[in-house]
C-alpha positions as CSV (number, residue, x, y, z in Angstrom):
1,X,-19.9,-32.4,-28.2
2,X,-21.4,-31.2,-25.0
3,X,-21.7,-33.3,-21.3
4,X,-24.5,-35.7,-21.7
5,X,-27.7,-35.1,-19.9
6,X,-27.3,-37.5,-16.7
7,X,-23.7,-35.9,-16.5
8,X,-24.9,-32.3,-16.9
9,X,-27.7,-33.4,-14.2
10,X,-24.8,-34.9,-12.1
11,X,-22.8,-31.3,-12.1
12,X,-26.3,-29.3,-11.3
13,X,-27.0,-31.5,-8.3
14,X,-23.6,-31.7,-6.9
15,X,-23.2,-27.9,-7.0
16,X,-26.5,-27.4,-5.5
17,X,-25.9,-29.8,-2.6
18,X,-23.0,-28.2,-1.9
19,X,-24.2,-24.6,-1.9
20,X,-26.7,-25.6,0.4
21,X,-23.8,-27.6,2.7
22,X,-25.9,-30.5,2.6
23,X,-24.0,-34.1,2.8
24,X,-25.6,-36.6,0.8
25,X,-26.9,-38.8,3.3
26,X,-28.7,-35.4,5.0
27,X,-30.1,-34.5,1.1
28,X,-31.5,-38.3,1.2
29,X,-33.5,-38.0,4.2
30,X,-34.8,-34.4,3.4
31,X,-35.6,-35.5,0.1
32,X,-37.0,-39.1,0.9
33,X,-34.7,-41.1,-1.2
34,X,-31.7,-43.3,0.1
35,X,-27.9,-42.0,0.1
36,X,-27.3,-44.5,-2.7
37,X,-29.9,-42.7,-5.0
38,X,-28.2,-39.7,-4.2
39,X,-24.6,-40.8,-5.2
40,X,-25.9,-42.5,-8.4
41,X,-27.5,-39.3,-9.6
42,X,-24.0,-37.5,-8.5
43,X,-22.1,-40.0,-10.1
44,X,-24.4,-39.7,-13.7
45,X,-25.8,-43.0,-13.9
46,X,-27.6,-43.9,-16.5
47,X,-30.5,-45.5,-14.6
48,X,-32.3,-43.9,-12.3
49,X,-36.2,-43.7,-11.2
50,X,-38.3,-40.2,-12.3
51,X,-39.8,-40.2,-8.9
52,X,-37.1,-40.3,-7.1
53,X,-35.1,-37.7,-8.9
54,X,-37.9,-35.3,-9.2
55,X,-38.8,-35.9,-5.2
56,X,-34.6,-35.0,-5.0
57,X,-34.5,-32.0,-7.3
58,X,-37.3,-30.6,-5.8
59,X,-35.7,-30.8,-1.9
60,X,-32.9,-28.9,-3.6
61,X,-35.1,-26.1,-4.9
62,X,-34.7,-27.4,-9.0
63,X,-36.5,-28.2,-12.0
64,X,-36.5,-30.5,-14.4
65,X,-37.8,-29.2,-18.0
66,X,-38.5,-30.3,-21.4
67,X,-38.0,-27.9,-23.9
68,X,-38.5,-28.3,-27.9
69,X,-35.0,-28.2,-29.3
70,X,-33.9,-28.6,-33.2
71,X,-31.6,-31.6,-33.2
72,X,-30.9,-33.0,-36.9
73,X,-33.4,-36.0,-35.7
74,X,-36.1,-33.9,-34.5
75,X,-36.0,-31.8,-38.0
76,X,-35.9,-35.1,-40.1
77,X,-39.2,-36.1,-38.1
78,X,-40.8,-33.2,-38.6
79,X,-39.8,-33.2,-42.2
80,X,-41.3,-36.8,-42.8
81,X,-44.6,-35.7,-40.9
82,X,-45.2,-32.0,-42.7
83,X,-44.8,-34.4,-45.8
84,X,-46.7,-37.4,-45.0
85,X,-43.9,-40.1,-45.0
86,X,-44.4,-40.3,-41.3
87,X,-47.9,-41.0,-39.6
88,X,-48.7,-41.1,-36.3
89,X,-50.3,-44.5,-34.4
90,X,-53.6,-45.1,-35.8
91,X,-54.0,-42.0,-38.3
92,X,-55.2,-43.2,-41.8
93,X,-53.6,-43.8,-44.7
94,X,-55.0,-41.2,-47.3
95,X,-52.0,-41.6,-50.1
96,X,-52.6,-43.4,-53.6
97,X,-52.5,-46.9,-52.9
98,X,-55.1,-48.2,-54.6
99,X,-56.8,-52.0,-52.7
100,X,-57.6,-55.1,-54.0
């Protein structure tokens, strides 16, 4: 199994920081986060604010993306949905139950 995504994150950063010969407490004032942010992401912990890292990633000249992948969950889901075993919030009910 692969790095998870705060470590992959973790490995981008580090590398980035470094090609750019940046120390983290000079990447913290550039990118308006404290030193401590910038070791936690570094370090791949688990819990970390979205502004923050995007205000970080962005002083370092990255992205962070969403793409549409095919995990074994994601392909269950779409399963259930295509065959109506899964509805979304607040969409009727159109299968044969029958009420009182």
């Amino acid at each position: 199994m692969g790095k998870s995504f705060p470590d992959q994150l973790a490995t981008e950063v580090r590398a980035r920081r470094a090609s750019l010969r940046l120390g983290q407490r000079e990447l913290a004032e550039l990118a308006g986060v404290s030193e401590r942010f910038v070791r936690f992401v570094e370090q791949g912990k688990r819990t970390v604010q979205l502004d923050s890292l995007l205000a970080l990633l962005d002083t370092l000249g990255l992205e962070l993306q969403v793409q549409t992948r095919t995990s074994a969950a994601a392909r269950a889901l779409a399963g259930q949905r295509a065959s109506g075993e899964l509805r979304a919030p607040g969409e009727p009910d159109h299968g044969t139950d029958v009420g009182p």
